[in-house]
Structure formats: structure tokens, C-alpha cells
Residue frames as a rotation matrix with the C-alpha (Angstrom) as fourth column:
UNK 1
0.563 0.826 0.000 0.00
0.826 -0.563 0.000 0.00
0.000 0.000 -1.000 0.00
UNK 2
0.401 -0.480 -0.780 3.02
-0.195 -0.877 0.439 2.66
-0.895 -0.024 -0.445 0.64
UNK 3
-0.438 -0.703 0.561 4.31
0.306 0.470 0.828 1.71
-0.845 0.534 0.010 -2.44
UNK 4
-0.047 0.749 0.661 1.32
0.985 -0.074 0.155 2.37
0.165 0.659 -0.734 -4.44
UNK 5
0.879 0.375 -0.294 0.83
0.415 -0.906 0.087 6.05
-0.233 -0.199 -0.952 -2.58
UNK 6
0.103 -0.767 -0.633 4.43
0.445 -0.533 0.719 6.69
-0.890 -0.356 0.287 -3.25
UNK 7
-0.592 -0.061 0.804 4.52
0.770 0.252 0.586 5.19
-0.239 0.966 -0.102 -6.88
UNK 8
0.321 0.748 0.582 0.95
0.915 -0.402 0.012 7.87
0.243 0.528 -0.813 -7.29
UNK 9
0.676 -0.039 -0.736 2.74
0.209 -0.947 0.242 11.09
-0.707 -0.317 -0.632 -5.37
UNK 10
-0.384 -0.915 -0.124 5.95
0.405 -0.288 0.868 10.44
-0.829 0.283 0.482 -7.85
UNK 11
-0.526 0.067 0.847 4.03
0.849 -0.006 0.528 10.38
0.040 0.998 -0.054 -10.92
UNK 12
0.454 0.702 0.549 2.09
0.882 -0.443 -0.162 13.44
0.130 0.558 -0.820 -10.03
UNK 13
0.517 -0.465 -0.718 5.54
0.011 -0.836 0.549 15.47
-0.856 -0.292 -0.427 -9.33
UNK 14
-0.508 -0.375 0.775 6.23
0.490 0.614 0.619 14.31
-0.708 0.695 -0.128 -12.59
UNK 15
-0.119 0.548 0.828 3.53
0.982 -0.061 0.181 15.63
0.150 0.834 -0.530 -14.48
UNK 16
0.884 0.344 -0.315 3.56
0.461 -0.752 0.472 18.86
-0.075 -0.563 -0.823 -12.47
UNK 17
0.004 -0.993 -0.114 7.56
0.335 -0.106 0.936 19.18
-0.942 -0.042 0.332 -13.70
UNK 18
-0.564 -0.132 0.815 6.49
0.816 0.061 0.574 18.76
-0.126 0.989 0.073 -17.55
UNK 19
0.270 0.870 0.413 3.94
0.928 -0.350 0.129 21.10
0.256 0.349 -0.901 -17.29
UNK 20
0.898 0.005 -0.441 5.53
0.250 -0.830 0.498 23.88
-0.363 -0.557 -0.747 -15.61
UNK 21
0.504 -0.595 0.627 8.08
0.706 -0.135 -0.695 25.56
0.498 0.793 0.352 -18.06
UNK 22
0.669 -0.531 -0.519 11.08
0.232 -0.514 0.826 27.48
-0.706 -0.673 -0.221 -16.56
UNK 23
0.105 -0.968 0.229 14.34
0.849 0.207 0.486 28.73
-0.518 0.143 0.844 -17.43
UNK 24
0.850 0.182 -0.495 15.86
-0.018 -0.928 -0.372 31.66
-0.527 0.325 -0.785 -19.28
UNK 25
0.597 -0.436 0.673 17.65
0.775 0.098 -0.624 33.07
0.207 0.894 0.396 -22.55
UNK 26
-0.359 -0.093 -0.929 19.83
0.214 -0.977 0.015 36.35
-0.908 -0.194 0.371 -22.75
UNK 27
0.632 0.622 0.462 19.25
0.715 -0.239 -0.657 38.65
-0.298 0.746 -0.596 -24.90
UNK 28
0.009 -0.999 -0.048 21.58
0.829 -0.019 0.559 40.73
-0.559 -0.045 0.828 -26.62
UNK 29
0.846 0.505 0.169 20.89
0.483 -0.596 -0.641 44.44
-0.223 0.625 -0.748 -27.75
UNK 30
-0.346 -0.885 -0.310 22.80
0.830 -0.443 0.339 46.69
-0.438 -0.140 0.888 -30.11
UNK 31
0.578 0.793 0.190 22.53
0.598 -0.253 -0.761 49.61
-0.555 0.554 -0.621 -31.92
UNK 32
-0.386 -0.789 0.477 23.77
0.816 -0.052 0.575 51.09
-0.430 0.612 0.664 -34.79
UNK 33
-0.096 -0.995 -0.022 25.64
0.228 0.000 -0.974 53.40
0.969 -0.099 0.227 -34.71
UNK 34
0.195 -0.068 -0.979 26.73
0.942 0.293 0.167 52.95
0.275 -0.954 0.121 -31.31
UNK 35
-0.730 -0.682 0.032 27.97
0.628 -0.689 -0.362 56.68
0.269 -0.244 0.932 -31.13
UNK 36
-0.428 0.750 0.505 24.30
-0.029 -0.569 0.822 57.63
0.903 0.337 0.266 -31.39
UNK 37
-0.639 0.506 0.580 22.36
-0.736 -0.181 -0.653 58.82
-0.225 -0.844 0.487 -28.27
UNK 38
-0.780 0.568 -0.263 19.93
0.196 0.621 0.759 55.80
0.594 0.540 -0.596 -28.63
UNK 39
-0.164 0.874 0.458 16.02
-0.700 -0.430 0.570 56.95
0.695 -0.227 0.682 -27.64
UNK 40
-0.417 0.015 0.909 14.55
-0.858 0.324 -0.399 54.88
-0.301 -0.946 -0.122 -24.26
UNK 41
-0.042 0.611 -0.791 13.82
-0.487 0.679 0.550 50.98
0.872 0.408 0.269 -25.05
UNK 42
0.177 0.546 0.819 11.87
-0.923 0.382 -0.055 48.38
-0.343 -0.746 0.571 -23.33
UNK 43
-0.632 0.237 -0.737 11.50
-0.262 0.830 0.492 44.95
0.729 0.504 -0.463 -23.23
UNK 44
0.313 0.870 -0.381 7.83
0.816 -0.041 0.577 44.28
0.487 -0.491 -0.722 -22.50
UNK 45
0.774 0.154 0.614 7.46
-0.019 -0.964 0.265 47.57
0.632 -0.216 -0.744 -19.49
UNK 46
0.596 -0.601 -0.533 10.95
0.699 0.061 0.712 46.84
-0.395 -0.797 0.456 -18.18
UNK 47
0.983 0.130 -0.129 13.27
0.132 -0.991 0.003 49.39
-0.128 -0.020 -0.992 -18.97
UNK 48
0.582 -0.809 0.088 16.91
0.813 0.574 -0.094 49.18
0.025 0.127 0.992 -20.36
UNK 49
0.508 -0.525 -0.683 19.24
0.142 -0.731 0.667 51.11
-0.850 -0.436 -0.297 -18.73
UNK 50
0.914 -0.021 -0.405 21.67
-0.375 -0.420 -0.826 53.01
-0.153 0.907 -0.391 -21.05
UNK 51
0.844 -0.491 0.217 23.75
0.527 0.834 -0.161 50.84
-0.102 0.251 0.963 -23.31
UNK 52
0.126 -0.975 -0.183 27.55
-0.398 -0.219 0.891 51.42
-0.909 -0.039 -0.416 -22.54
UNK 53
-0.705 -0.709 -0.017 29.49
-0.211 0.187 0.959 51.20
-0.677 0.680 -0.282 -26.16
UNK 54
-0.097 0.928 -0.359 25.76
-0.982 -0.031 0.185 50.52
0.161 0.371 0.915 -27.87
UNK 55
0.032 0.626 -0.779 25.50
-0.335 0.741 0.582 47.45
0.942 0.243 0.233 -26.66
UNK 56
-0.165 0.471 0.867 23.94
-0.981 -0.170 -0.094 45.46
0.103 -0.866 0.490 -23.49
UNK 57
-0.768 -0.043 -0.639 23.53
-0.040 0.999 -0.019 41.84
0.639 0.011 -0.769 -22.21
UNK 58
-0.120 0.763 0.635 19.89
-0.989 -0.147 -0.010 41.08
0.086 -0.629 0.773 -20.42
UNK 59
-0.869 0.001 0.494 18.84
-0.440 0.452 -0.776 38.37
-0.224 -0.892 -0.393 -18.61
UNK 60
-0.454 0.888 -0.071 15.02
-0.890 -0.456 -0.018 37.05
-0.048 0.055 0.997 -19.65
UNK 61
-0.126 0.262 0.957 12.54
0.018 0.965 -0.262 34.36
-0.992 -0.016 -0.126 -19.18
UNK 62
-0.931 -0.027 0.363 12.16
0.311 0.462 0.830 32.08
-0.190 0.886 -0.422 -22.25
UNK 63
0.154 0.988 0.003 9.21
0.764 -0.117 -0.634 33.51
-0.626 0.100 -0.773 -24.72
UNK 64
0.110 0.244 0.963 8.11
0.824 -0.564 0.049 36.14
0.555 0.789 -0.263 -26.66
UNK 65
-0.111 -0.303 -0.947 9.32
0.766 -0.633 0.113 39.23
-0.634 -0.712 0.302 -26.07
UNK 66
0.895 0.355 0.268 8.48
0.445 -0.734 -0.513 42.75
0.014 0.579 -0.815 -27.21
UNK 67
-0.299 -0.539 -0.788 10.98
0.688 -0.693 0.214 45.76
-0.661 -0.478 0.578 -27.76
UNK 68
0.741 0.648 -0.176 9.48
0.643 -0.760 -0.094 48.84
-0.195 -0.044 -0.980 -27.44
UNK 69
-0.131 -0.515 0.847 10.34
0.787 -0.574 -0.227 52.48
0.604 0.637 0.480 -28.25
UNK 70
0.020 0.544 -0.839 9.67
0.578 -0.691 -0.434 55.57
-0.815 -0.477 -0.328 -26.14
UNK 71
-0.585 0.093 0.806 8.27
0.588 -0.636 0.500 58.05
0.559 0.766 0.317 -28.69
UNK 72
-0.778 0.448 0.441 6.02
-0.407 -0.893 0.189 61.39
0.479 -0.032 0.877 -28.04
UNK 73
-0.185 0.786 0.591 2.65
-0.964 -0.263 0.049 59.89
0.194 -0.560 0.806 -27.40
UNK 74
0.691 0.251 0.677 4.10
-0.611 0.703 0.363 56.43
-0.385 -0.665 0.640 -25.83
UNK 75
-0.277 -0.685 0.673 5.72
-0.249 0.728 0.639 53.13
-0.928 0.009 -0.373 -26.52
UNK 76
0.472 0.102 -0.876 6.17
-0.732 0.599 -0.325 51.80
0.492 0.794 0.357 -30.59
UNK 77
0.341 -0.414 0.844 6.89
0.142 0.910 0.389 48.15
-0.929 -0.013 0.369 -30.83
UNK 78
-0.194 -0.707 -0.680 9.91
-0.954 -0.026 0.299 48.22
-0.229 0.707 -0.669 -33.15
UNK 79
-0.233 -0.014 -0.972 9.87
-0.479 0.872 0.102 44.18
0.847 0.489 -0.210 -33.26
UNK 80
0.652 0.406 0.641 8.84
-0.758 0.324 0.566 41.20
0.022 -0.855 0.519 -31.38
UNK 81
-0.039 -0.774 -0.632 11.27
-0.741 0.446 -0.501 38.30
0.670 0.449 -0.591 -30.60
UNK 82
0.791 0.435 -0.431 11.61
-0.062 0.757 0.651 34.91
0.609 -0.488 0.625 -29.25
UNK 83
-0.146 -0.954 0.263 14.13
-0.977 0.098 -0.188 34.31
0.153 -0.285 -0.946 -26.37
UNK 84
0.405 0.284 -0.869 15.13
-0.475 0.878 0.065 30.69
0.781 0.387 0.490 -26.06
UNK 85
0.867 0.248 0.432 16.88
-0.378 -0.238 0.895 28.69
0.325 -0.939 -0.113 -23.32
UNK 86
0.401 -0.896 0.194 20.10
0.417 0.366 0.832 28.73
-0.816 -0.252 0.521 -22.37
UNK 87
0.049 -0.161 0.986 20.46
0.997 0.073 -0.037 30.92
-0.066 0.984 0.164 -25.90
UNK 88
-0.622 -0.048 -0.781 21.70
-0.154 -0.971 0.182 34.60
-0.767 0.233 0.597 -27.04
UNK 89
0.611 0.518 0.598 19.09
0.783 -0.286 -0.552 36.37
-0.115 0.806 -0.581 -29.01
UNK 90
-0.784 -0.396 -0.478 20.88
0.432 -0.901 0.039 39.47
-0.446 -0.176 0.877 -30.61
UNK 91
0.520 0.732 0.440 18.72
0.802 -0.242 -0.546 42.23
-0.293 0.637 -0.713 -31.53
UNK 92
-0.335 -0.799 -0.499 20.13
0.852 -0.483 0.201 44.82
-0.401 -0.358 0.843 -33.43
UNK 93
0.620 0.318 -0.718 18.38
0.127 -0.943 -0.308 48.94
-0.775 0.099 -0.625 -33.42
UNK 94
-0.649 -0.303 0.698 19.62
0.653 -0.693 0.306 50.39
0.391 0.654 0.647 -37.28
UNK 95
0.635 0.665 -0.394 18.23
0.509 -0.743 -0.435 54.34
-0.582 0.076 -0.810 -36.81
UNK 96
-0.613 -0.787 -0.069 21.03
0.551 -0.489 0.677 55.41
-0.566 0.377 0.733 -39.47
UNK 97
-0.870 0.338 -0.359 18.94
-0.449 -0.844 0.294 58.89
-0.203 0.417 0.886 -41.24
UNK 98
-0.423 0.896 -0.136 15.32
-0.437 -0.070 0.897 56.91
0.794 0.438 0.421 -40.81
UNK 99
0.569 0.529 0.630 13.03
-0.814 0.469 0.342 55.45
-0.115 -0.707 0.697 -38.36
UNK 100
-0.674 -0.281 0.683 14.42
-0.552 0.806 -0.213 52.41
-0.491 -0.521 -0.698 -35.96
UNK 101
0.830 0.502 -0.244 13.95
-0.484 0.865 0.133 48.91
0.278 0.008 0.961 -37.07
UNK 102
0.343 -0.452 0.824 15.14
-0.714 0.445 0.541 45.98
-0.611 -0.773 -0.170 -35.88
UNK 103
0.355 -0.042 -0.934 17.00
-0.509 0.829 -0.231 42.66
0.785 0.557 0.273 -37.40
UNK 104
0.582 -0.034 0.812 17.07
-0.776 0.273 0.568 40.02
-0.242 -0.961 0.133 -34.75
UNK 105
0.154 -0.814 -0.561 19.73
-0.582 0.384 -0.717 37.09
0.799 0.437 -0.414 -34.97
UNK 106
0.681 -0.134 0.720 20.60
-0.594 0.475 0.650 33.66
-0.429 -0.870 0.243 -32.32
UNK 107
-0.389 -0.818 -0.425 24.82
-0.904 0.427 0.004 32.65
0.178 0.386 -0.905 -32.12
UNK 108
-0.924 -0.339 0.174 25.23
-0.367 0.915 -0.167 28.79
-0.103 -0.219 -0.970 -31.98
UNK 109
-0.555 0.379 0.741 21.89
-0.081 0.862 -0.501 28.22
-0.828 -0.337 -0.448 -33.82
UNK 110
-0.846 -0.109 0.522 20.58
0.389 0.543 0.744 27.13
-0.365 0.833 -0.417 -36.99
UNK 111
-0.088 0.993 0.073 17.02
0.994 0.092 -0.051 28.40
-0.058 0.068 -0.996 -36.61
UNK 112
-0.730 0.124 0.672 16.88
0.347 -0.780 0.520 31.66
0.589 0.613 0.527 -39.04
UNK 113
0.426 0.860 0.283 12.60
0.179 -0.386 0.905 32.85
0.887 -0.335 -0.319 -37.11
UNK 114
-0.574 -0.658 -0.488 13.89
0.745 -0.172 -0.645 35.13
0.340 -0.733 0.589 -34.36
UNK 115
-0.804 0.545 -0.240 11.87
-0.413 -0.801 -0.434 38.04
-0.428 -0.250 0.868 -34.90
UNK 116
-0.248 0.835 0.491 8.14
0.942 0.326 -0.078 37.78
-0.226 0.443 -0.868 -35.42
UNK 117
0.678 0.684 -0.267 6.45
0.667 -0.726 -0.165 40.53
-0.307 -0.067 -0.949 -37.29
């Protein structure tokens, strides 16, 4: 009988592991050119301090992530992107004589669908 109640408590810390998704990616922002004053970004409503040399290393849970603009009458979403786990997304800010966009880019992997949108 303890056997049986153990055998039923593992399997439901089991299923309660698979279901329950951790872990985190970095992310990796630059921008070009790096000499430029770059404008306040976000990812999702966190807030990225200012990038030393134009570029930054962040921390984030795995998922979809936004990065935002600060503009006049709020936040633009420049692009959305996926972070993965255990994985560098780079994104990198062109604003060279036109409106910011993004091209998004992950080292040590094969899979090209970084940015969505």
C-alpha cells in the first residue's frame, strides 16, 4: 500500500515538472551606430538602462518578447522576438537617417525565425 501512494505522489511530481516551463535566454541588444544617443527601449514595461558602447547583455525568461520604443505619445513596438533557453538572441536597433527597425539574430543556432512581425 506505501508503495502504491508513493509510486501515485511520484508520478504526479512528474507531471507537475512537464507542465511547468522554466528557465531563461539572454538577450543581446545593439545599436547602430553605437555613437548615437539611442532613444529609451523596453522589453515588455521593463526598462533598459543606457547601453555602454551601444551594446547590453539582459537576462530574460524564455518567450516572446516585445521591444518597445519611447516616442512622443508612448511606446512603438519596433519588433517582437523569441528568447530561447540557455540561448543569445541578438537584436540589433539600425536608426542610421530613418526610423528604428530591428534585425534580430541567435549565435550557436541554426534556426533563421527570431523576430516575429
Amino acid at each position: 500500500m506505501r508503495a502504491r501512494g508513493a509510486a501515485a505522489a511520484l508520478a504526479i511530481l512528474a507531471l507537475a515538472a512537464c507542465t511547468r516551463e522554466g528557465g531563461s535566454g539572454y538577450v543581446e541588444i545593439k545599436t547602430v551606430p553605437s555613437t548615437a544617443r539611442a532613444p529609451a527601449l523596453y522589453i515588455d514595461a521593463d526598462r533598459i538602462e543606457a547601453l555602454k558602447s551601444g551594446t547590453t547583455v539582459l537576462r530574460q525568461p524564455i518567450g516572446t518578447a516585445k521591444l518597445q520604443l519611447d516616442a512622443d505619445g508612448g511606446k512603438i513596438t519596433l519588433c517582437q522576438f523569441v528568447v530561447k533557453k540557455n540561448r543569445i538572441t541578438t537584436v540589433t536597433v539600425s536608426s542610421l537617417d530613418r526610423p528604428p527597425r530591428c534585425q534580430c539574430g541567435r549565435t550557436g543556432s541554426g534556426d533563421p525565425r527570431t523576430c516575429i512581425g
